[in-house]
N, C-alpha and C positions, 0 to 999 in steps of 0.2 A: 504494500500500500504506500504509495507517493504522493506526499503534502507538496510539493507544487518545488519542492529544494532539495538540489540532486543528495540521494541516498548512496549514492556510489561514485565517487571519483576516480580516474584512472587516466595517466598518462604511458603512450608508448610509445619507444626512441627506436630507428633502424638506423641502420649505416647504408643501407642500400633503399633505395622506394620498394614500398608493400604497396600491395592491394589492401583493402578495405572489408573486413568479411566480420559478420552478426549471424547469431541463432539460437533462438531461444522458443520455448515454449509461453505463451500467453493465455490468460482467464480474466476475465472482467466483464461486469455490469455497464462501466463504468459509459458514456458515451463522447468520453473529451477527456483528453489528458495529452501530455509527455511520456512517449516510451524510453526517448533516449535523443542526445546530442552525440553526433563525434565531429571532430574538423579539425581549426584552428582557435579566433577568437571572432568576435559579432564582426568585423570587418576584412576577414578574410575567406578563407573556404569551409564552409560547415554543411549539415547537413543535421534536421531533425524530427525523424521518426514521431509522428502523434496517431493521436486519436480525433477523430474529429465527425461529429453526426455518424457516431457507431463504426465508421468506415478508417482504413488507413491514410493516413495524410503522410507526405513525404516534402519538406520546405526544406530546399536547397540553395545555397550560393558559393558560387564560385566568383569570386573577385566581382566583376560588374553585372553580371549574369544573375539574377535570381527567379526562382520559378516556385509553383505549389500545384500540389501530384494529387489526389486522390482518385482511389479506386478499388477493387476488388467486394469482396462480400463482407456482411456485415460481422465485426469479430468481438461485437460485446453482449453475447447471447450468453454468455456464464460457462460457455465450454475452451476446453482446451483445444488452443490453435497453435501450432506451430512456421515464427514466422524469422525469416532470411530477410537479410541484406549483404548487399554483395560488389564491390567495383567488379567490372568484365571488363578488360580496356577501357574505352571509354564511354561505356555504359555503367549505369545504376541500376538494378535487376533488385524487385524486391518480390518476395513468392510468400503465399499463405496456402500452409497444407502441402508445400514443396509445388504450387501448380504457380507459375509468373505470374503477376497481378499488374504490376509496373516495368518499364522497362525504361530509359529516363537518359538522352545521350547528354555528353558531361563533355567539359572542355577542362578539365584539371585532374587532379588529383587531392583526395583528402589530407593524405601528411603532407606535412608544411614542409621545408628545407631549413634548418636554423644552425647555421654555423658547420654545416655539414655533417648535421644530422635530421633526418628525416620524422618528425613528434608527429603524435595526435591526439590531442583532447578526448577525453568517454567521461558523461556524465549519465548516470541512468534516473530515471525521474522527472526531469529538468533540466534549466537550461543552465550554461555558466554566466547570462548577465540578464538584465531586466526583462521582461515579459514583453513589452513593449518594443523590443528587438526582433521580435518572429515576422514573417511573411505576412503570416496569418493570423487574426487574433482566436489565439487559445488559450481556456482555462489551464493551466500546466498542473493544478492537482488530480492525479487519477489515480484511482481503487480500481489496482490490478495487484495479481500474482504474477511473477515471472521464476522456471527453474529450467532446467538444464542448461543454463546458458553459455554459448562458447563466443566469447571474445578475441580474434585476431586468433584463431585456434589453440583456446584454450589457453592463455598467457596469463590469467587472472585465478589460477590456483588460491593465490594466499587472500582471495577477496570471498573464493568459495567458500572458504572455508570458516573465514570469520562471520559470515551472514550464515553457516552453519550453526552455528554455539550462539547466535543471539535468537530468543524467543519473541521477541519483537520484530521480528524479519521471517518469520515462518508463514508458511501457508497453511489457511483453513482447508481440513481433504474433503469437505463437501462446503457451500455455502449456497446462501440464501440469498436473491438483491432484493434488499434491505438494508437501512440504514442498522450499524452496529455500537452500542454505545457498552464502555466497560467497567464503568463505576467508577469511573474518576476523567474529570474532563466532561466538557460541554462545547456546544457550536451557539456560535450569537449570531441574529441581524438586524443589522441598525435602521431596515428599508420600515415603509409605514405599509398596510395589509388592504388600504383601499377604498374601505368602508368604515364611515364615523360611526354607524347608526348601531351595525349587527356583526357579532363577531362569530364566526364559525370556525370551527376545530376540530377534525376529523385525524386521530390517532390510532397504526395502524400496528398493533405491538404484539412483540410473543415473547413476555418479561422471565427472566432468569430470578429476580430476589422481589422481595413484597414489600420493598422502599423504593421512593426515587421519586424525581422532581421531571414529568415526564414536559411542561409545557409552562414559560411564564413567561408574563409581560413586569418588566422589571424597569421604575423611572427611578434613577438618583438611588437612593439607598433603601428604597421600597418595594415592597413586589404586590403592585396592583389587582393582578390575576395570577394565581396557576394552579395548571392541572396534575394532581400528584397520585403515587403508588403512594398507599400507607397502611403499615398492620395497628392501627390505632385510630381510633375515634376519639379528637379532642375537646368534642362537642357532644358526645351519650357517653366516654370515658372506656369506650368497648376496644377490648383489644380480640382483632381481625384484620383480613386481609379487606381494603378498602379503596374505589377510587375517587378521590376529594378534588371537587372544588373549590377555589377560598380568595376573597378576597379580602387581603395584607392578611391576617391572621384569622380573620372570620370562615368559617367553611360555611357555603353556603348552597350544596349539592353535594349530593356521596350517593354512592351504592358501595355494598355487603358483594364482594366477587371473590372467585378464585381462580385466578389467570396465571398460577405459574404449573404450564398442564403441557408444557413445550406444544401448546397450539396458537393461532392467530386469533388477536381479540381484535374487536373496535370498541375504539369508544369516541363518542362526539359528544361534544358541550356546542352552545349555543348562546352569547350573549347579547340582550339588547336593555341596556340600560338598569333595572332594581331585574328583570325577569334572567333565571339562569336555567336555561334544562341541559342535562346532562342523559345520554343512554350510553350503555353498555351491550353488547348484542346485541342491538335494538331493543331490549329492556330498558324501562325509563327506571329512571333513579330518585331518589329522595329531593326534593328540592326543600332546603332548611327553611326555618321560618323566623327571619332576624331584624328586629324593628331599630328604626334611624339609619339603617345602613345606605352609604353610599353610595349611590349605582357608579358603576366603571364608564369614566369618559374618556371615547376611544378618538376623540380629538385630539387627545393629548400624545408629544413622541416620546413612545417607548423601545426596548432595548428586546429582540426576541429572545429567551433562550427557550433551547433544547435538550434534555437531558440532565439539567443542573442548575445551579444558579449559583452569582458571583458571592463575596460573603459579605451579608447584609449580618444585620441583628437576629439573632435568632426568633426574636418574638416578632418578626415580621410578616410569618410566613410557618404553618403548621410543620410541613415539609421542608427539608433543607439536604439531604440526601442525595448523590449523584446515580442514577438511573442505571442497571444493566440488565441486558438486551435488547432484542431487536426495536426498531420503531421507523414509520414514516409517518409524515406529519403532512398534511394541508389545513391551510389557512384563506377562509373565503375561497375555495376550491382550488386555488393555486397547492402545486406539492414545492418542499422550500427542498429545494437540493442542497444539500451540506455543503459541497463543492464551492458553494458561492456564498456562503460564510462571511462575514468581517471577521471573525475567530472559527478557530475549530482546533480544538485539541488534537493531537497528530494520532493518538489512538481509537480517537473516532473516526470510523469506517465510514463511506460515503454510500457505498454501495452494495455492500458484500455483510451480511451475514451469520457467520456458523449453524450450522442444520446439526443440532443436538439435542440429542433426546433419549430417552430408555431404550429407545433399542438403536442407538445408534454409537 
């Protein structure tokens, strides 16, 4: 999984010109990202492998020469593809499934010549300078897997190896596209949702623990709304599994559930002003009954989170727990792509996951 900032650095020196040779295996949900940079530096020869509307994107330049390539079939279906890149003289040959997809004639060469040795920049993830440097504009965070990969053939042993022993670089052996949240860390957005009047929340989860701060709208150091996982009722004093409405510390809709079943739940809230309905499976839920309270004014700019919230006062908010498992979220029917985030904690998953359960 790549936050938009390359995860793997590599440079490589010849005393003679190479060709240019990639191959790895690929999985992703994901439909826009960075696979990989190789070249020089933004102003001379590079060359970067994305993702872009599900399909492979290929942005090239060679000195004055710049182009953008897409083609072949769509590779962010959640299956394993395995995909080449290749110089052929002076051709760019890139193939999915070993069948050509691209074929791209080239006036250079990717290693550079410096001091009479022939370098090449590899970044996997990402780019080496500002986003704003691409041909193209692309999101560069993308929720992929990438494994057997051969680099310049196989030159990158000692990179194998250490992405071996870290548990943070491993691959899920089944997932789910789904947003993956892991009990520490959150994704915020700062965009407004559209609508003053009515607010709708449609949450699409299959929760690991029976805590978490699944949805809030958070102004300054308060949390106006949110929608949480809780084994506690702070309003009947009942300890169970629950999902709570509340606004700042008021709950003002709950339902009695049991949603840690490794199944898909929904749940939708709805607000417009003092009225709040919340269902669960399409079960309506308790709407509380809380006199003087405040209605939510959704005129006002607040801060989205996801899965968490920043650290206010504890009595701000029943809920203060960070969320694990799956969830997608829509807001006034839009879905918010983590991907496009003002924040997103790097072990929050965009796309991807884990299919775990009793018999798996």
């Amino acid at each position: 999984m790549f936050s938009g900032v390359p995860v793997v650095k590599l440079r490589f020196r010849r005393l003679v010109q190479t060709g240019f040779t990639a191959e790895f295996d690929l999985r992703t949900y994901d439909s826009e990202g960075v696979i990989f940079f190789a070249g020089g530096h933004l102003n001379s020869t590079w060359i970067v492998l994305a993702i872009h509307n599900g399909k492979l994107e290929l942005q090239l330049k060679y000195g004055a020469v710049s182009r953008v390539t897409s083609s072949g079939p769509l590779v962010n279906d959640g299956q394993w593809h395995k995909i080449s890149v290749e110089e052929q003289g002076r051709s760019l040959v890139i193939k999915i499934d070993r069948e050509a997809v691209m074929k791209i004639a080239v006036n250079g060469d990717l290693f550079t010549l410096k001091k009479g040795i022939h370098e090449l920049n590899l970044t996997v993830g990402g780019v080496p300078f500002k986003e704003d440097g691409l041909l193209n504009k692309v999101n560069p965070r993308l929720d992929g897997c990438m494994k057997e990969w051969h680099w310049l053939t196989d030159e990158d042993a000692s990179i194998q190896e250490t992405i071996r022993h870290n548990e943070r670089m491993q691959c899920y052996s089944t997932e789910d596209h789904s947003s993956f949240f892991p009990g520490h860390g959150f994704a915020y957005f700062n965009h407004s949702h559209g609508d003053t009047e009515v607010l709708s929340v449609q949450l699409t989860i299959r929760p690991a623990s029976t805590m978490g701060v699944l949805f809030a709208l958070v102004r300054q150091d308060t949390v106006p709304l949110s929608i949480s996982f809780s084994d506690y009722h702070s309003g009947t004093k009942q300890w169970a599994e629950y999902i709570v409405v509340s606004f700042g510390n008021v709950i003002v809709a709950s339902a009695a559930v049991q949603l840690c079943d490794w199944k898909t739940h929904t749940v939708n809230v709805t607000v417009a002003g003092n009225s709040t309905t919340l269902e669960v499976d399409g079960k309506l839920g308790l709407t509380e009954s809380v006199e003087d309270l405040e209605p939510l004014d959704l005129s006002y700019s607040y801060s989205t989170f996801i899965g968490g919230i920043p650290d206010v006062s504890l009595a701000s908010t029943p809920v203060s727990a960070f969320y694990t498992g799956c969830m997608d979220v829509r807001v006034n029917g839009r879905l918010l792509d983590m991907d496009e985030a003002q924040h997103k904690h790097n072990d929050v998953r965009s796309h991807s996951c884990p299919l775990v359960g009793p018999h798996q």
